[in-house]
C-alpha positions as CSV (number, residue, x, y, z in Angstrom):
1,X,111.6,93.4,88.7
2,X,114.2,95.8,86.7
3,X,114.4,98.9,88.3
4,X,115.6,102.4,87.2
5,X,117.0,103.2,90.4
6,X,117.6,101.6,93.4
7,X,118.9,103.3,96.1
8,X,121.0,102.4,99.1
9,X,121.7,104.5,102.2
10,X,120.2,105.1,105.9
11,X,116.0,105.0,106.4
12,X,116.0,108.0,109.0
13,X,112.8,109.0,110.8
14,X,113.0,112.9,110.5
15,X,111.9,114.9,114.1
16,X,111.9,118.6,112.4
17,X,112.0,121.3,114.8
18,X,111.7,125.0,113.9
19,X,113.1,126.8,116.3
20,X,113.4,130.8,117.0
21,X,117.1,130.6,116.1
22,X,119.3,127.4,116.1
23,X,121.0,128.0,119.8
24,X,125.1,128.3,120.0
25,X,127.0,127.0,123.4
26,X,125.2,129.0,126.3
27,X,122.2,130.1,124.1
28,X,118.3,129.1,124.1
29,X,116.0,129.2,121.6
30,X,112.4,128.4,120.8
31,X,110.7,125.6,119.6
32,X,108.0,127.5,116.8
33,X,106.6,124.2,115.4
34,X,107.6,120.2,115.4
35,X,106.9,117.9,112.7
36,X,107.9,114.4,112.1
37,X,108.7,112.5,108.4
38,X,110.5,109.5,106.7
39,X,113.5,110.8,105.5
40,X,117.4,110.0,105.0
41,X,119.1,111.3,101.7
42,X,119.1,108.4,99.6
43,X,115.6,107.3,100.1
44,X,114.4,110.8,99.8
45,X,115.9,110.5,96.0
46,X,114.2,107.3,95.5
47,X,111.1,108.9,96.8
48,X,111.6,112.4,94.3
49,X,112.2,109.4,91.7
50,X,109.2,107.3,91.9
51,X,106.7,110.2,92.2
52,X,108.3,110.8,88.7
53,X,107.1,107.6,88.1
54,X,110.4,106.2,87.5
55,X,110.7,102.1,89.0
56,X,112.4,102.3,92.0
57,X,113.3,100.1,95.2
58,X,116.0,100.4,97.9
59,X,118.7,98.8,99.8
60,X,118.4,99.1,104.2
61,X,117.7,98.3,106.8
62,X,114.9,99.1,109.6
63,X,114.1,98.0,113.2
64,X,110.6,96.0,114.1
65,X,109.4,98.9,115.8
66,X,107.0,102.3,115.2
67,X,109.3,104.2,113.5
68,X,110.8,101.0,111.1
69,X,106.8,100.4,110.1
70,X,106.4,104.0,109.4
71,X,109.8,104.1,107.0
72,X,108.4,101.1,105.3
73,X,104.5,102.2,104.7
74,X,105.5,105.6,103.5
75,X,107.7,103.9,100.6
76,X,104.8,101.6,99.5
77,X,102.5,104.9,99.5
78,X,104.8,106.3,97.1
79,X,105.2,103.2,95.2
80,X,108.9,103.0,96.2
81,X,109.4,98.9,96.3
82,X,110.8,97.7,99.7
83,X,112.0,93.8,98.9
84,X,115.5,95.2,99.4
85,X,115.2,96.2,103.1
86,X,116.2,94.1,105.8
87,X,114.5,94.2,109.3
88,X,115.9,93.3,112.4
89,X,113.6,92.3,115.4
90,X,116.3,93.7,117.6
91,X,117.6,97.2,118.1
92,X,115.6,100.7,116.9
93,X,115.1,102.3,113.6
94,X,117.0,105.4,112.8
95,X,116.4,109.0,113.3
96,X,117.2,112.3,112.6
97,X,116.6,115.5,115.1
98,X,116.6,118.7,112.7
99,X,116.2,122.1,114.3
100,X,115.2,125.1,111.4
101,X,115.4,128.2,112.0
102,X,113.1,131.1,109.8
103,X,115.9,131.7,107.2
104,X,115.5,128.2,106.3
105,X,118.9,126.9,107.6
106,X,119.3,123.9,109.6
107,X,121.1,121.4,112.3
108,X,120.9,118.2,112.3
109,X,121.7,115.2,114.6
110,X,122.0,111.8,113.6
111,X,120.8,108.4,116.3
112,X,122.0,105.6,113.0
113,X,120.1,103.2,115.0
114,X,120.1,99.7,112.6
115,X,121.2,101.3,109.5
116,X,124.6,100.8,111.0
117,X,124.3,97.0,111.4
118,X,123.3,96.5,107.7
119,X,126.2,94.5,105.9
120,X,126.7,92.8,102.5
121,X,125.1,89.6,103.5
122,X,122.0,91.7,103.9
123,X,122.1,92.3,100.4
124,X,120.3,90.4,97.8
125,X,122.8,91.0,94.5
126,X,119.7,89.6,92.1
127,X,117.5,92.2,93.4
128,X,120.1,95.8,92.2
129,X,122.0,93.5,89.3
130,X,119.9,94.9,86.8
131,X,119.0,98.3,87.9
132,X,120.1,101.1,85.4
133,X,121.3,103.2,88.4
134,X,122.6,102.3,91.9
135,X,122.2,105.7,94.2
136,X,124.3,105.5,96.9
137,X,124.3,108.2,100.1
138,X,126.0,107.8,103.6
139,X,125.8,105.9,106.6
140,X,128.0,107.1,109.9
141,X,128.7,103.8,110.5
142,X,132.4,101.7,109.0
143,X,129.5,98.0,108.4
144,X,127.5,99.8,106.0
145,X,130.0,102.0,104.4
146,X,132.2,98.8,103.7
147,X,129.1,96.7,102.8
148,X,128.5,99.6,99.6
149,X,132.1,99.2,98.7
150,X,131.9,95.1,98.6
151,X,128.7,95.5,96.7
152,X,130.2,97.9,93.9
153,X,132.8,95.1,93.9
154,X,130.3,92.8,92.7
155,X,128.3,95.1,89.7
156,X,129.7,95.5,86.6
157,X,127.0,96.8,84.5
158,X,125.3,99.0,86.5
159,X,125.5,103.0,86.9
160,X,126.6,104.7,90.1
161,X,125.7,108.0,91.3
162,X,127.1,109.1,95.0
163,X,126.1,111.5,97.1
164,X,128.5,112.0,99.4
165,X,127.4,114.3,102.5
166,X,129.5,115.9,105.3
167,X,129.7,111.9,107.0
168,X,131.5,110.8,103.7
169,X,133.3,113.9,103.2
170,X,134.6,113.7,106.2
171,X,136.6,110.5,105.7
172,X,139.2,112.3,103.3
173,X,139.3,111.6,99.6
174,X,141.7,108.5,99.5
175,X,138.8,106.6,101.5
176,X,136.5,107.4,98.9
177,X,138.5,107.0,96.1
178,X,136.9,103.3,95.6
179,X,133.8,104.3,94.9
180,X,134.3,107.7,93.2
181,X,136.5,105.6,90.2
182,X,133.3,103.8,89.7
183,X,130.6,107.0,89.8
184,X,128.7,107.3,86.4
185,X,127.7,110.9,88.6
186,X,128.4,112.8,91.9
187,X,126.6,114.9,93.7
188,X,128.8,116.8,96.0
189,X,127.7,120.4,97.2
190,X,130.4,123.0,97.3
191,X,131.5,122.5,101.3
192,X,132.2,118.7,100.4
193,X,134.4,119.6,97.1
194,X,136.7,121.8,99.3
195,X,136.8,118.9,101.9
196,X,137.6,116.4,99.8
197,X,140.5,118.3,97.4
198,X,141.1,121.4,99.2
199,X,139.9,123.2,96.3
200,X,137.0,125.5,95.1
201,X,134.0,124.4,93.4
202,X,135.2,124.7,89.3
203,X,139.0,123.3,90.1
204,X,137.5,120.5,92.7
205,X,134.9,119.0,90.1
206,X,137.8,118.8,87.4
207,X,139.9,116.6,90.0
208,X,136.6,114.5,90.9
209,X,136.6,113.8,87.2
210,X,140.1,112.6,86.7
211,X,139.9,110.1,89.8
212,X,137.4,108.3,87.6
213,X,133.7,109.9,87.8
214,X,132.3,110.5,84.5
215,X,129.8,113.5,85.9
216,X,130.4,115.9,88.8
217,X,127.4,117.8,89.8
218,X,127.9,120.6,92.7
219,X,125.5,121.4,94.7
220,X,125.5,125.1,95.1
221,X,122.8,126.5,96.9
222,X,121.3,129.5,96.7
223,X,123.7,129.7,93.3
224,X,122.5,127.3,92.0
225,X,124.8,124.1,90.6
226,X,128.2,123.5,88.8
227,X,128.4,120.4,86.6
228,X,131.2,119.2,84.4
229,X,131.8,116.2,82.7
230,X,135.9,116.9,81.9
231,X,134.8,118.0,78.5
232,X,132.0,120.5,79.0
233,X,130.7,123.0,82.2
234,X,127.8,124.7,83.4
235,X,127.0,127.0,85.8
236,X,123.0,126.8,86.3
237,X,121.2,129.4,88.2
238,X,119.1,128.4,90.9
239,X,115.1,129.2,90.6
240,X,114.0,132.2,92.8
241,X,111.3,130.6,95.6
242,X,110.4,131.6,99.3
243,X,112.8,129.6,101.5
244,X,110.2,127.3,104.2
245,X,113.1,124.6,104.8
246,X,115.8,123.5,103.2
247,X,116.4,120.4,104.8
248,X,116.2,117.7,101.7
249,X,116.8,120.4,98.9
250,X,120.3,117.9,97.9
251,X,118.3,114.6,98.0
252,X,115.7,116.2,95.7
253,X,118.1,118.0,93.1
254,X,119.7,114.4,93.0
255,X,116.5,113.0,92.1
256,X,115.8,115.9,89.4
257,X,119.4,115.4,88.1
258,X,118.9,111.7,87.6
259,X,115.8,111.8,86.0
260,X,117.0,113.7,83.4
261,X,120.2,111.2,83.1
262,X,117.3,108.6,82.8
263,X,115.5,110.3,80.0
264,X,118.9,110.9,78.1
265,X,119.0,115.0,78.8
266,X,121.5,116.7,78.3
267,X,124.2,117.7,81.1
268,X,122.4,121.2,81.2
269,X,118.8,120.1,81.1
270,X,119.7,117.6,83.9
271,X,120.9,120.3,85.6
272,X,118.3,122.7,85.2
273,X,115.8,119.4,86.1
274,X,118.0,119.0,89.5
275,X,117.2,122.9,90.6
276,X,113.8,122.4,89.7
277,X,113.0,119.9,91.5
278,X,115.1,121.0,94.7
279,X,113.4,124.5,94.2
280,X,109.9,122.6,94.5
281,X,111.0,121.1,97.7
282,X,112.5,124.0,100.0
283,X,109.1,125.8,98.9
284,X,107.7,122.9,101.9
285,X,108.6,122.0,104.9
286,X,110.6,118.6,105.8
287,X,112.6,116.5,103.0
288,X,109.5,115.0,100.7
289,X,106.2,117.4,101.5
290,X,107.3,119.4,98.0
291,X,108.6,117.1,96.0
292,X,106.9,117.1,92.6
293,X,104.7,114.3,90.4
294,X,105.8,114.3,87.0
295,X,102.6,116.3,86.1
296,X,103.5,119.0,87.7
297,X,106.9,119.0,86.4
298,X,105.5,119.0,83.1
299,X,103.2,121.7,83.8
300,X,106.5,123.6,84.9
């Protein structure tokens, strides 16, 4: 099967919390409401993706267990194709604990479980060799992290986007250099920018672009996004919505963003797409329950 995206990143079980407040050293807080989801960033892109009705399938790895069958059957239900993921009779899946408080912000704490034994001889090369986009999002784990950079080694012809996250930011811009050279698009929010170049949102991007990615896309927020391609820049406002969660809202402006690359938008209607659909998803609770079909994008 030729996919338009294939993704590859950790399968996470989301445990979301909201909580009264999300406690400091000392405090205690609330727990308001608990709900529990498949999430982790890159399959929550894939997911935004297919119900777009683009072809999709992902690159992972999941444990026999509850949580692993869980990851899996809520992919197929979304038509998200699964051929790509390992699973390991030993070990657990992963999982995320998010705690939200009512503003909408959020903490989160990672258990990697197996998606930190996945390595490159989990991957099949046939099955991502002739996707148009390989969507890549991080592990906290060195086996995986290295097992993205030996697979880039190996593809040529196919497009990159990156979605870095705090994990990956974290690791300092001359780790990441490998990968960013090869980025057809990257989807850094404004936090990660400064991380990674020490400078603000507009100057960041433009280094971003010079160390080899064709697109830089910040994610902004509540301001929306900033997205340059070395030649032209936009600053897109973000839409106005009642804030439930915002745990996701990255994953599924990626997915909006990409879609648009897919259908040959424009930088600005990309970006407008990316806030659209990220908009739709902070309107819900946990990373997928707003995510749009493309009917309803339409209609929009």
């Amino acid at each position: 099967m030729t996919f338009n995206v294939v993704g590859f990143g950790a399968l996470n079980m989301d445990k979301l919390f909201n909580v009264n407040i999300i406690a400091k050293e000392e405090e205690e807080g609330a727990v308001l409401n608990v709900k529990e989801s498949a999430g982790g960033s890159a399959a929550n892109t894939v997911v935004g993706l297919a119900r777009l009705e683009l072809k999709t399938g992902f690159i992972g790895k999941v444990a026999s267990d509850q949580e692993g069958k869980l990851l899996l059957d809520e992919f197929r239900r979304d038509g998200v194709d699964v051929n790509g993921i390992a699973v390991s009779e030993r070990g657990r899946s992963g999982s995320v604990m998010g705690f939200i408080d009512p503003e909408g912000d959020r903490a989160l704490y990672v258990d990697p479980g197996v998606n930190d034994q996945i390595d490159f001889r989990d991957i099949d090369l046939g099955y991502v060799s002739g996707t148009g986009f390989l969507h890549l999002a991080s592990f906290v784990g060195e086996k995986p992290f290295n097992a993205q950079n030996q697979l880039l080694e190996q593809l040529s012809s196919v497009k990159v986007s990156f979605d870095p996250g705090a994990i990956y930011a974290r690791k300092g811009l001359d780790t990441l250099k490998p990968i960013i050279k090869k980025c057809h698009v990257m989807f850094p929010n404004g936090i990660e920018v400064k991380q990674l170049t020490g400078q603000d949102y507009r100057e960041g991007a433009k280094t971003l672009t010079k160390l080899g990615a064709d697109i830089v896309a910040v994610k902004l927020g509540k301001q929306g996004c900033y997205i340059t391609d070395g030649k032209e820049s936009h600053l897109i406002e973000a839409y106005k919505v009642d804030v439930v969660d915002t745990t996701g809202a990255g994953d599924a402006f990626c997915a909006g963003f990409l879609y648009g690359l897919t259908k040959r938008k424009d930088l600005f209607e990309c970006g407008k797409l990316g806030n659209l659909v990220a908009s739709k998803c902070i309107a819900k609770m946990g990373a997928r329950t707003g995510l749009p079909r493309l009917a309803e994008l339409r209609n929009l």
